[in-house]
Backbone as CSV, one residue per row, in Angstrom:
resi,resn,N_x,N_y,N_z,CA_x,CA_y,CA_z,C_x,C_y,C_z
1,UNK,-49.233,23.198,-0.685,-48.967,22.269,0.409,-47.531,21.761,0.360
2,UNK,-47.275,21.532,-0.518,-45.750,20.874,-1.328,-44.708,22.060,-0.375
3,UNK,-45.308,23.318,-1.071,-43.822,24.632,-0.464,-43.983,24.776,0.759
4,UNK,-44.869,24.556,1.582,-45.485,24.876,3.118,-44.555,23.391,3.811
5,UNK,-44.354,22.405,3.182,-44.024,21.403,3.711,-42.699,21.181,3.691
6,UNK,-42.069,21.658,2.304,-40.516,22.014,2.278,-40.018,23.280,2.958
7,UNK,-40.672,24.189,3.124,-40.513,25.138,4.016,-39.990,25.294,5.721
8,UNK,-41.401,24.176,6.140,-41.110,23.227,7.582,-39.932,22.216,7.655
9,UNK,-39.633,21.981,6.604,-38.396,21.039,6.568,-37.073,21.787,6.933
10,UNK,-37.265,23.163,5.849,-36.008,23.585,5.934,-36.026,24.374,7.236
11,UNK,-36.621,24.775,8.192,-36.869,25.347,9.360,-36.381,24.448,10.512
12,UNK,-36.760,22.875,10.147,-35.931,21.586,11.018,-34.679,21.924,11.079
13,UNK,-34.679,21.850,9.926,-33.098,21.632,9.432,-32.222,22.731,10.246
14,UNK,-33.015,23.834,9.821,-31.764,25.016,10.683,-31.857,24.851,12.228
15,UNK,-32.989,23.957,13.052,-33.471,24.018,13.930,-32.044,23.144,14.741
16,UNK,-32.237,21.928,14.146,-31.467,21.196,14.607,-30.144,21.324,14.278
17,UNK,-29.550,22.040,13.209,-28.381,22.085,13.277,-27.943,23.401,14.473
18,UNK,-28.541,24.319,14.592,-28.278,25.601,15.112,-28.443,24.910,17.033
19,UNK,-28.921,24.011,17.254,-28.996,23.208,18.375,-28.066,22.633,18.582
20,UNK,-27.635,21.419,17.649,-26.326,21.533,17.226,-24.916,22.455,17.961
21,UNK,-24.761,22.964,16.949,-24.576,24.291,17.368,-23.578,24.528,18.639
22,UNK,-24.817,25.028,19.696,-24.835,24.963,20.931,-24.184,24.457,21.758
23,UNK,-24.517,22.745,21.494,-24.275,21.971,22.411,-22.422,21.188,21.741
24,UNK,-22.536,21.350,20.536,-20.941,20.935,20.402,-19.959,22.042,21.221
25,UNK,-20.403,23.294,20.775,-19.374,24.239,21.414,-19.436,24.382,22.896
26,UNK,-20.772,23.785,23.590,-20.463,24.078,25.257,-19.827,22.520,25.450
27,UNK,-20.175,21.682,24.883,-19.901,20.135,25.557,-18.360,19.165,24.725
28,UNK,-17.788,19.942,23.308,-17.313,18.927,22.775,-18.171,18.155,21.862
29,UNK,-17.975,17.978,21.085,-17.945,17.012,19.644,-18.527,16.098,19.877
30,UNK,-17.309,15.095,20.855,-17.751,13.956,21.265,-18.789,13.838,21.998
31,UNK,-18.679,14.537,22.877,-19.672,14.156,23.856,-21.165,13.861,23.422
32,UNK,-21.480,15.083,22.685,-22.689,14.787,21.751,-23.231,14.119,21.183
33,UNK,-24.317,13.542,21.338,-24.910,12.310,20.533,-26.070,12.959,20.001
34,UNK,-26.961,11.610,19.026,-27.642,12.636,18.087,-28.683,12.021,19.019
35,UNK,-29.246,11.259,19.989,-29.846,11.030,20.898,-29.867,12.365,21.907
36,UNK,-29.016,13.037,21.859,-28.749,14.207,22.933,-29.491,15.292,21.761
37,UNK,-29.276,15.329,20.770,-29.901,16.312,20.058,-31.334,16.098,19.618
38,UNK,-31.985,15.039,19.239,-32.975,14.649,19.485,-33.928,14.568,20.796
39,UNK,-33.114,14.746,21.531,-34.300,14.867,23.170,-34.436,16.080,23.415
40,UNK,-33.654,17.193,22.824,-33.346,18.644,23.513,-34.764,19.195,22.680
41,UNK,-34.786,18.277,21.136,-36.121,19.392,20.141,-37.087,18.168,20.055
42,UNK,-37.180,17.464,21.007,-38.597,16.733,20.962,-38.809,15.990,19.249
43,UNK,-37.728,15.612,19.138,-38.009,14.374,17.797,-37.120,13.274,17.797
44,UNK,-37.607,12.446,16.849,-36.957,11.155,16.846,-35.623,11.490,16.171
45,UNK,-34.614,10.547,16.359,-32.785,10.859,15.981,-33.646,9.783,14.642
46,UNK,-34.400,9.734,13.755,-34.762,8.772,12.813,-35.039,10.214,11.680
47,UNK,-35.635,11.328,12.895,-36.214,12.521,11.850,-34.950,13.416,11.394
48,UNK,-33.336,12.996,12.846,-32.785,13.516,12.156,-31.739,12.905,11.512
49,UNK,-31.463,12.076,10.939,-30.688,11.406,10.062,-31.595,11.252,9.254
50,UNK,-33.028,11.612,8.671,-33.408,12.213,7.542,-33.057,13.263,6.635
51,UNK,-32.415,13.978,7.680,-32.243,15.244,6.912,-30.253,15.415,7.156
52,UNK,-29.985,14.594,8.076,-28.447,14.419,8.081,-27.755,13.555,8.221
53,UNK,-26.867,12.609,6.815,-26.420,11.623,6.798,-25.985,11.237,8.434
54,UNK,-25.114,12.021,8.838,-24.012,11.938,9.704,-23.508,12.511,10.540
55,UNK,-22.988,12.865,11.497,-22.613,13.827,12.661,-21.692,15.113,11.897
56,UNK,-21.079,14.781,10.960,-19.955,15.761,10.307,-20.813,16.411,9.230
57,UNK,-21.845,15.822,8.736,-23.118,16.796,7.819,-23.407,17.537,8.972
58,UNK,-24.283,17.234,9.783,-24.730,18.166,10.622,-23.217,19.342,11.747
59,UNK,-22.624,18.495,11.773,-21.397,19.929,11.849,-21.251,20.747,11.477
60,UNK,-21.138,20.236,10.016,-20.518,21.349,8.734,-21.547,22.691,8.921
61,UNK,-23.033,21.655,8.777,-24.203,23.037,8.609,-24.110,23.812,9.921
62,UNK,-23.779,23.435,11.169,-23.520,23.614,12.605,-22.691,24.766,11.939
63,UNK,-21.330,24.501,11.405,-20.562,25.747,11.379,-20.716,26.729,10.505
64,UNK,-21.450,26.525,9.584,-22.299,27.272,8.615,-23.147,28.132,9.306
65,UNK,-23.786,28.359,10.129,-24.600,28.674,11.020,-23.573,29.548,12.239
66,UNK,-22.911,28.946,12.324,-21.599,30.369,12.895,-20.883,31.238,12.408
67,UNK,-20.430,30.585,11.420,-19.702,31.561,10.478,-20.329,33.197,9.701
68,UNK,-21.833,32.278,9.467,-22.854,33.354,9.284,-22.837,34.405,10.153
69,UNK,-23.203,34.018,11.521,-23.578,35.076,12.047,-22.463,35.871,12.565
70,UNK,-20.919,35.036,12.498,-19.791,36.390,12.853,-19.703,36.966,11.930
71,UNK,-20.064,36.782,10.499,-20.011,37.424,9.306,-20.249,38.681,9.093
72,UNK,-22.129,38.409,9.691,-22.763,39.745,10.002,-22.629,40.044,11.592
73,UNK,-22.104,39.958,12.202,-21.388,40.499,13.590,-20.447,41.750,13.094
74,UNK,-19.468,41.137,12.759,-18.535,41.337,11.998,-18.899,42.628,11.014
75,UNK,-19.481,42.584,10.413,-19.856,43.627,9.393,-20.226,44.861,10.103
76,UNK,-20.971,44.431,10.887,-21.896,45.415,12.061,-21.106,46.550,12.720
77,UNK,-19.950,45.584,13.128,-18.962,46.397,14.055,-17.958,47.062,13.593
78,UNK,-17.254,47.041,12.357,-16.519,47.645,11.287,-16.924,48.718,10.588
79,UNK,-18.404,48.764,10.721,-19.537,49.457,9.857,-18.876,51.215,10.229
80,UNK,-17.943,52.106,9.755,-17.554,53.139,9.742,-16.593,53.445,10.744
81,UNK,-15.661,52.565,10.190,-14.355,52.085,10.838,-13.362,53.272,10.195
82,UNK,-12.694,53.994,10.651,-11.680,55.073,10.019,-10.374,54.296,9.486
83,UNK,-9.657,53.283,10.219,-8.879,52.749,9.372,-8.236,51.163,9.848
84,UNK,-7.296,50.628,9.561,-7.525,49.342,9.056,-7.424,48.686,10.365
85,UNK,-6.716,49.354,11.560,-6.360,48.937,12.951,-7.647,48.559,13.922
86,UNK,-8.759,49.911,13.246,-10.472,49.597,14.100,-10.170,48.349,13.240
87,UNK,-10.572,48.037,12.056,-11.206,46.609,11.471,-10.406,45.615,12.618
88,UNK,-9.315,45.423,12.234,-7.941,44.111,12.996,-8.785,44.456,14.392
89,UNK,-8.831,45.579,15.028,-8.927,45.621,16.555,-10.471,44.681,17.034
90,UNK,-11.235,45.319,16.063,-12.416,44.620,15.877,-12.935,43.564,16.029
91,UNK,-12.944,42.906,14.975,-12.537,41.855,14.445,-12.228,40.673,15.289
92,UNK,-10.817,41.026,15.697,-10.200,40.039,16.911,-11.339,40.118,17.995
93,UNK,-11.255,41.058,18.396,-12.135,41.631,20.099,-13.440,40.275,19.598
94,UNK,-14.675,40.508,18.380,-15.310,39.375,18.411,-14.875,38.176,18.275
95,UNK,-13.817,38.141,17.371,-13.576,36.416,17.921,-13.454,36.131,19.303
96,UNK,-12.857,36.385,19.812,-12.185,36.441,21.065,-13.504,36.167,22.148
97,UNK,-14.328,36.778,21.766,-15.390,36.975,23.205,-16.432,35.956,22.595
98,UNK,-16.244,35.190,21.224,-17.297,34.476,20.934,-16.160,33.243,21.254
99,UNK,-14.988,32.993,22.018,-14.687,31.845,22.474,-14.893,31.540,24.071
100,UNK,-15.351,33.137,24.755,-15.635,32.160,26.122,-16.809,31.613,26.379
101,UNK,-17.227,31.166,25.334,-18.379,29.951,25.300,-18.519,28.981,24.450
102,UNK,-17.189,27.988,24.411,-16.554,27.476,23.591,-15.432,26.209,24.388
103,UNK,-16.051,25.244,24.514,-15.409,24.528,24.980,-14.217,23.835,24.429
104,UNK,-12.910,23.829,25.390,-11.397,24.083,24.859,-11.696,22.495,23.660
105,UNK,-12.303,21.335,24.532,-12.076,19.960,23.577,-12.258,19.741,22.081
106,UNK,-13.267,21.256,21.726,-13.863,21.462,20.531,-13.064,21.097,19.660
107,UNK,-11.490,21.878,19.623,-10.336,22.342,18.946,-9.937,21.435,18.766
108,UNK,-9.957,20.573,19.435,-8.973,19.080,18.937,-10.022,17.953,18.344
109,UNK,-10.945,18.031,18.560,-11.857,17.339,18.368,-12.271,17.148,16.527
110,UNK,-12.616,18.451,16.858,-13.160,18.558,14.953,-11.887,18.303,13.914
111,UNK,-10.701,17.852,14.875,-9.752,17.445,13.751,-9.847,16.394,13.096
112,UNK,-10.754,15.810,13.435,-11.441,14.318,13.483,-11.923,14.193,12.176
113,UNK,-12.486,15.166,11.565,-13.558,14.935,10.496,-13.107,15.883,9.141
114,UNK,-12.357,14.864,8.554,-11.684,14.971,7.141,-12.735,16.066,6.226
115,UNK,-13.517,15.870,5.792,-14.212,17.144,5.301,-14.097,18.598,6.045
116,UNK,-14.322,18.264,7.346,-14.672,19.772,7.864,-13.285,20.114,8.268
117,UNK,-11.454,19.316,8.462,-10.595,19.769,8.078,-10.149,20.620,7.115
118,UNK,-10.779,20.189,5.609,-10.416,20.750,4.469,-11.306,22.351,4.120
119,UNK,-12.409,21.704,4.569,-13.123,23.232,4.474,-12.286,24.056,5.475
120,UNK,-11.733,24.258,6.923,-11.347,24.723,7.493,-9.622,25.413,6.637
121,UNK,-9.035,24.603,6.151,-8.188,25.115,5.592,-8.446,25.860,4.304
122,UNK,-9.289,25.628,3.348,-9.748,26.275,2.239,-9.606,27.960,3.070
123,UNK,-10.229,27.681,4.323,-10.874,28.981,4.957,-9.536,30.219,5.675
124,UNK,-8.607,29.218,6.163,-7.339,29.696,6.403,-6.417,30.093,5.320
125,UNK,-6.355,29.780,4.241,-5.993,29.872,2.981,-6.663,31.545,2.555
126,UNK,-7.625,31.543,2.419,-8.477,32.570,2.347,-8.540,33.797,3.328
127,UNK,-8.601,33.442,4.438,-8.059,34.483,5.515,-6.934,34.914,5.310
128,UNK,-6.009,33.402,5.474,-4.430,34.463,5.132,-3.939,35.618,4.191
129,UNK,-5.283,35.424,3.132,-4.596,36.640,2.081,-4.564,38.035,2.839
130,UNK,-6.465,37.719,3.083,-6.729,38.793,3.769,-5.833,39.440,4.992
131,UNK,-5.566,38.836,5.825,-4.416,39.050,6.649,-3.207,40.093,5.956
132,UNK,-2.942,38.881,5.431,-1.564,39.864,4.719,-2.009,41.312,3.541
133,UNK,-3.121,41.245,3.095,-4.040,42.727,2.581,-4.171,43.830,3.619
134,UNK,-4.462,43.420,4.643,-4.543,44.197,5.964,-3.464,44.716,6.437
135,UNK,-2.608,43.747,6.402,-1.185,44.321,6.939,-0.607,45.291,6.112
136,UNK,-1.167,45.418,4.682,-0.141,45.773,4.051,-0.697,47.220,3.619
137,UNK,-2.228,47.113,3.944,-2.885,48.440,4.282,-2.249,49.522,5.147
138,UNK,-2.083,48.608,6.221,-1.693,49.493,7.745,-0.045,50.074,7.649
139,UNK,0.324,49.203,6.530,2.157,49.652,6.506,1.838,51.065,5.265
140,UNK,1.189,51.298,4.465,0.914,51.845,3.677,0.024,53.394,4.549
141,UNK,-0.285,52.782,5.403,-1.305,53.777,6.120,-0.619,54.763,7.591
142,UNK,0.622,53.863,7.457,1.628,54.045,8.736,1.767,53.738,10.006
143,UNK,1.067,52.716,9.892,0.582,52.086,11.272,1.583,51.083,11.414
144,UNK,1.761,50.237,10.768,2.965,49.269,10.981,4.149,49.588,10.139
145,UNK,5.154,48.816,11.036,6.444,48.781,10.225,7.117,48.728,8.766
146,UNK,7.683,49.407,8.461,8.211,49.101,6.880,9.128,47.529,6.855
147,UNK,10.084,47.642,8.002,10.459,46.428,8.066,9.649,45.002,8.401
148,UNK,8.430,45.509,8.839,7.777,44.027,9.263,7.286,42.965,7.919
149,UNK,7.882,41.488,8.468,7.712,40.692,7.446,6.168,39.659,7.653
150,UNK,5.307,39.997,7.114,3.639,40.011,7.396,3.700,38.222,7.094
151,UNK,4.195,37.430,6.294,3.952,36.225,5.941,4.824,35.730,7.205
152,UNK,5.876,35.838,7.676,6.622,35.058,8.904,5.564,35.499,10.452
153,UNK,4.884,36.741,10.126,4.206,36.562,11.692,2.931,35.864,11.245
154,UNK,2.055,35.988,10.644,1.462,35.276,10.168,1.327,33.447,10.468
155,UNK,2.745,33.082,10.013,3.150,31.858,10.332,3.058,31.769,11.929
156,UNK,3.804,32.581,12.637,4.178,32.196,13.967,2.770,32.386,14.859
157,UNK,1.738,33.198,14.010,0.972,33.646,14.881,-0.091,32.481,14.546
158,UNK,0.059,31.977,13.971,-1.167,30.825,13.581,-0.866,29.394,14.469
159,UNK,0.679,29.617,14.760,1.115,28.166,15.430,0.837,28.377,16.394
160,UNK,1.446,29.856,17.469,0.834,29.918,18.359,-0.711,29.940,18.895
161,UNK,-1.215,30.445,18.813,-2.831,30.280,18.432,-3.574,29.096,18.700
162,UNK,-2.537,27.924,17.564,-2.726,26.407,17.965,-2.543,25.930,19.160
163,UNK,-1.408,26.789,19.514,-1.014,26.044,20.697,-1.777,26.409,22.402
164,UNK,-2.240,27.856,22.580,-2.974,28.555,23.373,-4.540,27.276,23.062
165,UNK,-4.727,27.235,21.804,-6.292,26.148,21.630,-6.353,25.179,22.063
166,UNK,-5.129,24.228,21.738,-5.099,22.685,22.163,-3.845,22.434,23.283
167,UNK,-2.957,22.990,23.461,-1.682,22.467,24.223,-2.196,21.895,25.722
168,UNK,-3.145,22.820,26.540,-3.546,22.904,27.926,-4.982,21.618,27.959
169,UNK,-5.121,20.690,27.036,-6.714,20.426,27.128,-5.828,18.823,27.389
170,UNK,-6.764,18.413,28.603,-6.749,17.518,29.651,-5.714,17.543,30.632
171,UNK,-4.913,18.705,30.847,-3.449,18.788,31.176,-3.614,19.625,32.212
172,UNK,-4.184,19.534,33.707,-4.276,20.645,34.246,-2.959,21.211,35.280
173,UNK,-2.014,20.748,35.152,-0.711,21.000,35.831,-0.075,22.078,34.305
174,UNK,-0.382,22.187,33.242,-0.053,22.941,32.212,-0.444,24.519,32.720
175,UNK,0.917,25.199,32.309,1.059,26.860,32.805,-0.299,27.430,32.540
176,UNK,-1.023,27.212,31.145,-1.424,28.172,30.292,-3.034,27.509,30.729
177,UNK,-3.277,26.493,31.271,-4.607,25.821,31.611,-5.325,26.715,32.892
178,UNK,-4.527,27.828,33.446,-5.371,28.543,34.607,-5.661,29.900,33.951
179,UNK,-5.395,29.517,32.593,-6.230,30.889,32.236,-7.140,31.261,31.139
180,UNK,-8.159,31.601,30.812,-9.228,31.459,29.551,-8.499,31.417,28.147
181,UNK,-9.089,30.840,27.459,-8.474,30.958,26.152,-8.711,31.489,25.703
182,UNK,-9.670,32.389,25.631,-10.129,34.123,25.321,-8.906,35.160,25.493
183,UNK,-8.449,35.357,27.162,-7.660,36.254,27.707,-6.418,35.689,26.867
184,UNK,-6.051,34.348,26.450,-4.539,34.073,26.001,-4.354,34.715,24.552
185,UNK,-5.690,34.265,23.622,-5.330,34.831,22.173,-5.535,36.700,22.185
186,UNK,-5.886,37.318,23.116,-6.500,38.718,22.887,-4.812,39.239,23.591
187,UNK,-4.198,38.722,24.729,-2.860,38.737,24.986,-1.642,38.726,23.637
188,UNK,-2.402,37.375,22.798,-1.340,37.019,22.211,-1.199,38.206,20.347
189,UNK,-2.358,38.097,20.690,-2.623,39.285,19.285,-2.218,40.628,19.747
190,UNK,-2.605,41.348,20.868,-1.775,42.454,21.469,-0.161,42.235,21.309
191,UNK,-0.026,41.458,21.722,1.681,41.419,21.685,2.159,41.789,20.456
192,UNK,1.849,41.075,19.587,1.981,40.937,18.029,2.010,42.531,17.190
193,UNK,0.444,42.545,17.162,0.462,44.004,17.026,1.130,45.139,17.525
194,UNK,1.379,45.236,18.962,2.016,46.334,19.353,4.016,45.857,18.718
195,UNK,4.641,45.014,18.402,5.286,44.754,17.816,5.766,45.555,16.578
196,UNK,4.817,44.858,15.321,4.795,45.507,14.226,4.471,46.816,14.178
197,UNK,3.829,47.657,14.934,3.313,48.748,14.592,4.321,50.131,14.863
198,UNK,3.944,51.318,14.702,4.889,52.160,14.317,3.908,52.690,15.440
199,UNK,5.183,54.305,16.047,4.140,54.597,17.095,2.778,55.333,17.216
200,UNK,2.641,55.887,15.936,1.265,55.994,15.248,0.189,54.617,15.544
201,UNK,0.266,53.823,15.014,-0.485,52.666,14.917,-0.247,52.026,16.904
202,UNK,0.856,51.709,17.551,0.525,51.825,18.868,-0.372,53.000,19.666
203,UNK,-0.044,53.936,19.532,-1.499,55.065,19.489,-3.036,55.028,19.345
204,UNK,-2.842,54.270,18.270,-4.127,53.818,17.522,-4.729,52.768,18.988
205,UNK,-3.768,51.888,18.564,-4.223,50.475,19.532,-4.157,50.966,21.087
206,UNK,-3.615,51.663,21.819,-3.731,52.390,22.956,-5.208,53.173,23.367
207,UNK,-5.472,53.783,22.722,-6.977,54.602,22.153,-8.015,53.639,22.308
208,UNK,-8.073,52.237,21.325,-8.758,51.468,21.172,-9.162,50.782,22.083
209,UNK,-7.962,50.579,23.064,-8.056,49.625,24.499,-8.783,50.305,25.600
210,UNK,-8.198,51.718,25.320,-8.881,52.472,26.641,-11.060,53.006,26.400
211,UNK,-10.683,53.044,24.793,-12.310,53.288,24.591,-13.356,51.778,24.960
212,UNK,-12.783,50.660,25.091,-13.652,49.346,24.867,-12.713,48.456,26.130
213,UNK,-12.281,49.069,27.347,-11.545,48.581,28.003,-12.758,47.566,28.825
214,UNK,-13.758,47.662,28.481,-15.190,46.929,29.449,-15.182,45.404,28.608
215,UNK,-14.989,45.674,27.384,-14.882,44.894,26.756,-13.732,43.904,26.673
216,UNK,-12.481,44.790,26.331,-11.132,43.890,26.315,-11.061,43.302,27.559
């Protein structure tokens, strides 16, 4: 009875955070109340601050619960990838299409909450290696430049990025606000790439666009 009952607990738990979820990324952070999350799964906001101190507990597990599943997204779609340009091409293409359902306020919002800042950078920290492993695959593989310097785009490409996320949000006289923030980073990573790359590796990425052009 004991494991049947912790069992149902932990089934809440993913219930409501994965609800969660949902409603931060279509509505904003703020907007969300745990009254709003409590009416959507038919329980008291008493059952869930049982199981979650706080709006930024239930975030964290919220993004735990995403991260997961681009993980194995992610894995899925790489799954007999010939070389390092499918992975990058990849890769991006799902981020990208898992932001047009992603509301822009999100981005500025979760800057809010000092824990899930730091985990976020732990996580950028960690990506960046990878990044620069990748790059240094593809220069090795002949796809990119011998001259390209992987830690300075890196840099520029992370600021920009920031700025395509948050610059346009409440600002609708802003250039970049009449157009998805999907179409800006999949623009802005094309650019980049076709940049660094050698004309082998533009080849590559040419190929790639025209096979999944339904997609891009």
């Amino acid at each position: 009875m004991k494991e049947n009952k912790e069992t149902c607990k932990d089934e809440l738990r993913y219930h409501i955070a994965e609800t969660a979820l949902q409603q931060f990324t279509e509505k904003g952070i703020k907007e969300v109340k745990m009254d709003n999350i409590a009416s959507l799964l038919s329980v008291s906001k008493r059952t869930i601050y049982e199981l979650y101190t706080d709006k930024e507990q239930l975030l964290l597990e919220a993004l735990k619960i995403q991260n997961e599943r681009m993980r194995e997204e992610g894995k899925r779609r790489i799954r007999g990838a010939k070389h390092i340009l499918d992975i990058i091409l990849s890769l991006y293409t799902l981020y990208f299409e898992k932001l047009k359902s992603v509301n822009k306020k999100f981005f500025t919002e979760i800057e809010k909450y000092p824990n899930i800042c730091k985990r976020n950078k732990d996580r950028e920290n960690k990506n960046n290696k990878r990044f620069i492993a990748w790059m240094e695959m593809g220069r090795k593989q002949g796809m990119f430049r011998q001259d390209a310097n992987f830690e300075i785009l890196l840099f520029i490409l992370r600021r920009d990025l920031q700025t395509i996320f948050t610059a346009n949000i409440g600002s609708e006289d802003n250039e970049l606000s009449k157009y998805p923030v999907d179409e800006l980073g999949r623009t802005l990573i094309l650019f980049y790439l076709r940049g660094i790359s050698t004309p082998k590796g533009q080849t590559i990425i040419e190929e790639y666009l025209n096979k999944n052009k339904n997609n891009i």
